[in-house]
N, CA, C and O of each residue as an XYZ file, in Angstrom:
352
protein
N     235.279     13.361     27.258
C     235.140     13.515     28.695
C     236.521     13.476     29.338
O     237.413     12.846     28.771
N     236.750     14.099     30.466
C     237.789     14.277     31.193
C     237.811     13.912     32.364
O     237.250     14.629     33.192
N     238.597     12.442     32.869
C     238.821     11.725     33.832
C     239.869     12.596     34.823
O     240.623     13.492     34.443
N     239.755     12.224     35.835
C     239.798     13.385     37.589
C     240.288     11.726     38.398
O     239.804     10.599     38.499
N     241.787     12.613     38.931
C     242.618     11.795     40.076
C     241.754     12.527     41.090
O     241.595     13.731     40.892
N     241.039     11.843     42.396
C     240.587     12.824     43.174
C     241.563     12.135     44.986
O     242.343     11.199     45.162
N     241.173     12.824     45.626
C     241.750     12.059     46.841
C     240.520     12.704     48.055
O     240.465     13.932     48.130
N     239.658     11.958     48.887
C     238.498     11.894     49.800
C     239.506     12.094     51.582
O     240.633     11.612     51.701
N     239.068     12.572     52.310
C     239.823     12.760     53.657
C     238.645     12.395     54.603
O     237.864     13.286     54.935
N     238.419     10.604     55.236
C     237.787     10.196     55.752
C     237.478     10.616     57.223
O     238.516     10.733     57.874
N     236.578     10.821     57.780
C     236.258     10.904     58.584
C     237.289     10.380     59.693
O     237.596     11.345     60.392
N     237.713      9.618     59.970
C     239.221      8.686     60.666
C     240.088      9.302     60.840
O     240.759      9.240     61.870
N     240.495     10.693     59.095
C     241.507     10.894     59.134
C     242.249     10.319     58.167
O     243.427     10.659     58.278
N     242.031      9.519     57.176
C     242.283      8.774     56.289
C     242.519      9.317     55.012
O     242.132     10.485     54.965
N     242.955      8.956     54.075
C     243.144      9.582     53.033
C     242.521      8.270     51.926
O     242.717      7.063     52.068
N     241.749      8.941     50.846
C     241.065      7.516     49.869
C     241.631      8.718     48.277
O     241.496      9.913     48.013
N     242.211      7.622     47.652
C     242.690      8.101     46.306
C     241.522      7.349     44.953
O     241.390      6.157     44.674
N     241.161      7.972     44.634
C     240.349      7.423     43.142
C     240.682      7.857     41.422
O     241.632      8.544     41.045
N     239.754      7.323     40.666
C     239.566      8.604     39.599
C     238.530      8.427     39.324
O     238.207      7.343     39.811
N     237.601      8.930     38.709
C     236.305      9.102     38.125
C     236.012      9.986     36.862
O     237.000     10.661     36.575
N     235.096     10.153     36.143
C     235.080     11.166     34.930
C     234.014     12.506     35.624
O     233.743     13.599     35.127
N     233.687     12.051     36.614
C     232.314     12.828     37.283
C     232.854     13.013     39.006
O     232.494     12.243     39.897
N     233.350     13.650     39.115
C     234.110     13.677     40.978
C     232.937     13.851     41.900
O     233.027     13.418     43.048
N     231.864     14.438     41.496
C     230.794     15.059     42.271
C     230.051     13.842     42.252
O     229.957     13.326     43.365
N     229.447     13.177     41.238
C     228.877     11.944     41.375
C     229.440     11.030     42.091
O     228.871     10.367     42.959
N     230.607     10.947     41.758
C     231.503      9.402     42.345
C     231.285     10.139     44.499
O     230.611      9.866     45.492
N     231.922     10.710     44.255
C     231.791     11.270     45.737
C     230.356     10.988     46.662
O     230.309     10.391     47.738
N     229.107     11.654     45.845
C     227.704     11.072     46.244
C     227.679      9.693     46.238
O     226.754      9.213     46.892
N     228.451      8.880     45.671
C     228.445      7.414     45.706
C     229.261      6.807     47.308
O     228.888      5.966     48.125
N     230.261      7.517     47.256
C     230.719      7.429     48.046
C     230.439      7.331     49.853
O     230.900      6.695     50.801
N     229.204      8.578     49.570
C     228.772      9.016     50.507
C     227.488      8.020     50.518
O     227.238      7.539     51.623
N     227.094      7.846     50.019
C     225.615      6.607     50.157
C     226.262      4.971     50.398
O     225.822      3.822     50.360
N     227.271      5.495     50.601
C     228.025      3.493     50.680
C     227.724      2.738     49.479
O     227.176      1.636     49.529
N     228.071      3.308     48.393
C     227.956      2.602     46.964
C     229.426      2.902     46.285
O     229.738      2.555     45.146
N     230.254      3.605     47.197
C     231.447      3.636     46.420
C     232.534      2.609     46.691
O     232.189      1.439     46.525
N     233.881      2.850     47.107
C     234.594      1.878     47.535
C     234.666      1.278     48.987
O     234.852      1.975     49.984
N     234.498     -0.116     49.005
C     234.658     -0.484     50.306
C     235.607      0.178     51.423
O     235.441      0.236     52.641
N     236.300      0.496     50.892
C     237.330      1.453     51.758
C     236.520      2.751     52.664
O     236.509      3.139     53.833
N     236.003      3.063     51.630
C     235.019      4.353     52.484
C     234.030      4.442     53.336
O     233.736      5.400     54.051
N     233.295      2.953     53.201
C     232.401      2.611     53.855
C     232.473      2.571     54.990
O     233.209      1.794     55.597
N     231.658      3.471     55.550
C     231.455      3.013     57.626
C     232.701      4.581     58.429
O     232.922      4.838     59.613
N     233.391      5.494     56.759
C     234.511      5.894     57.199
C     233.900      7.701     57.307
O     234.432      8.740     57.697
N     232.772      7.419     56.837
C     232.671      9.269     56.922
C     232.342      9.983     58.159
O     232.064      9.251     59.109
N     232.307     11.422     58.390
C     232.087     11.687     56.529
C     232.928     11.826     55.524
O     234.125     11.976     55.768
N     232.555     11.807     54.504
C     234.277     12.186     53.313
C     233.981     13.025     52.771
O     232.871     13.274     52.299
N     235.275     13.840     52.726
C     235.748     15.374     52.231
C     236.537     15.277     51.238
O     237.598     14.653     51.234
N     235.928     16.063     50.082
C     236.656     15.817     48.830
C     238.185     17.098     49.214
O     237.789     18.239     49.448
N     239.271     16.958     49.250
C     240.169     17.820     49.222
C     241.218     17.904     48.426
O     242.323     18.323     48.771
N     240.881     17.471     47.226
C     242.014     17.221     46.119
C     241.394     16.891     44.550
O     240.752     15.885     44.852
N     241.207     17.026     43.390
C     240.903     16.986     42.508
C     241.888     17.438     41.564
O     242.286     18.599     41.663
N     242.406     16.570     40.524
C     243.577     16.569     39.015
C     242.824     16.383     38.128
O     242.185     15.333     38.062
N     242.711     17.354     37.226
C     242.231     16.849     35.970
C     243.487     16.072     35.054
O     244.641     16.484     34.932
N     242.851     14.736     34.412
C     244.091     14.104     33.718
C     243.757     14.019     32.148
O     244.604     14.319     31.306
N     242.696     13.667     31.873
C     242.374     13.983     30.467
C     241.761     12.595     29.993
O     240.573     12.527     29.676
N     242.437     11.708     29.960
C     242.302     10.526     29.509
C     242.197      9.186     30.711
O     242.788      9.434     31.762
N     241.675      8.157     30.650
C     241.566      7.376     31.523
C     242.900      6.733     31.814
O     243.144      6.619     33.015
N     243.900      6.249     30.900
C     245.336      5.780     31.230
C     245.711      6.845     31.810
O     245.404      6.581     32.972
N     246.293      8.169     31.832
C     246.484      9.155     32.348
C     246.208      9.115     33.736
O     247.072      9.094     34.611
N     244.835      9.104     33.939
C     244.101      9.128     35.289
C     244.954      8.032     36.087
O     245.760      8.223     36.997
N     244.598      6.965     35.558
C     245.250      5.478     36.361
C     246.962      6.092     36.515
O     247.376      6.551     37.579
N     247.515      6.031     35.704
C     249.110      6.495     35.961
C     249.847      7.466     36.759
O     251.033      7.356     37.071
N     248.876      8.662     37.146
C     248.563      9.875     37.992
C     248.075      8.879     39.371
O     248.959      8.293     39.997
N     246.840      8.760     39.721
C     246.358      7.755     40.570
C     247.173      6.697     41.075
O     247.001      6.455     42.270
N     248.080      5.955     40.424
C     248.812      5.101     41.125
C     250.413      6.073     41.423
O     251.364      5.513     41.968
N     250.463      7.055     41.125
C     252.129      8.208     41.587
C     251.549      8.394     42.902
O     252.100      8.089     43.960
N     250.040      9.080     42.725
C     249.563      9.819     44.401
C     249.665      8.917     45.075
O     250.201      9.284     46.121
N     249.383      7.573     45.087
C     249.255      6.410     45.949
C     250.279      6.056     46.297
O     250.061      5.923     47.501
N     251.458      5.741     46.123
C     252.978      5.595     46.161
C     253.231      6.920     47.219
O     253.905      6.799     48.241
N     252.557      8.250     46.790
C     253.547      9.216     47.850
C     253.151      8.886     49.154
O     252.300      8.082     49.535
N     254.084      9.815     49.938
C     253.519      9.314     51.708
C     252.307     10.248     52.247
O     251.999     11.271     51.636
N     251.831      9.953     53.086
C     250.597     10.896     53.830
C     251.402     12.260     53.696
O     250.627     13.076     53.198
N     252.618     12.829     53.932
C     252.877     14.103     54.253
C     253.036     14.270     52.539
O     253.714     15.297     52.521
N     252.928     14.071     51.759
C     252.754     14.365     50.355
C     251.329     14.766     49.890
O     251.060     15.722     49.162
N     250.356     13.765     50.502
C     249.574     13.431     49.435
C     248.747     14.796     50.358
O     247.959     15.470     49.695
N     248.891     15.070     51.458
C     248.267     16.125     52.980
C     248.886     17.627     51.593
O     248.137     18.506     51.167
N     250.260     17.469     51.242
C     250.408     18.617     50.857
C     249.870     18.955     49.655
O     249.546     20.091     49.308
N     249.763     17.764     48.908
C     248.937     18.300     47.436
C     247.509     18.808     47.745
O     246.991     19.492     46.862
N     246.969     18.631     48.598
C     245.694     19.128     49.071
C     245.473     20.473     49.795
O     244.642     21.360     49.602
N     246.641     20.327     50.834
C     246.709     22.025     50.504
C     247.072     22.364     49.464
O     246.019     22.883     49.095
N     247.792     22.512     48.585
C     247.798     23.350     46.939
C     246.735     23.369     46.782
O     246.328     24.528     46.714
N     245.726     22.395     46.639
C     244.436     22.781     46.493
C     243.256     23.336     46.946
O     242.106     23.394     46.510
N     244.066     23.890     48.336
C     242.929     24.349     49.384
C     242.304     26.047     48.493
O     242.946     26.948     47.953
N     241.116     25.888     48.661
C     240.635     27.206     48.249
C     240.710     28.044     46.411
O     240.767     29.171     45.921
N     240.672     26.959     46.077
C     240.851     26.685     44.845
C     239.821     25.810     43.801
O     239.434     25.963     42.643
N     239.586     24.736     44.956
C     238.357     23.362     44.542
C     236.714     24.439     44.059
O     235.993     25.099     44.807
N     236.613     24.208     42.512
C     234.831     24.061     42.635
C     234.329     22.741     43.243
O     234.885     21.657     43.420
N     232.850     23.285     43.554
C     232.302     21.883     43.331
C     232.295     20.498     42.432
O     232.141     19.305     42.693
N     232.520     21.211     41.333
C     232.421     20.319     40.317
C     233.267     18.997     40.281
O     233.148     18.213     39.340
């Protein structure tokens, strides 16, 4: 299975960084208030970013770089990804 850096764009305006092996599931979690407290109370949330990393250390090591960059970073990796994202 192949673990996914994803990043959610809260309703606020917010930016939420994760990883998951399933982005579409974790996201529905998200959205039912079963995911991270962070998200809760914050939608709706928009998935606008998805990395495939391969491995779960990978994921985490990727996941904590995006988190370190600033909003005008993490805004631009998401456009790279604009129009590009499956669902999946």
């Amino acid at each position: 299975m192949t673990w996914s850096v994803y990043l959610l764009q809260c309703g606020d305006g917010t930016l939420y960084c994760g990883i998951a092996l399933d982005v579409a599931a974790r996201l529905a979690q998200h959205q039912a208030g079963k995911g991270a407290k962070y998200t809760r109370g914050r939608g709706p949330l928009e998935l606008v970013y998805r990395e495939a990393c391969g491995t779960k250390a990978e994921a985490l090591r990727r996941e904590r770089a995006v988190k370190r960059m600033s909003r005008a970073g993490k805004l631009q990796l998401a456009r790279s990804m604009a129009g590009t994202m499956d669902p999946q």
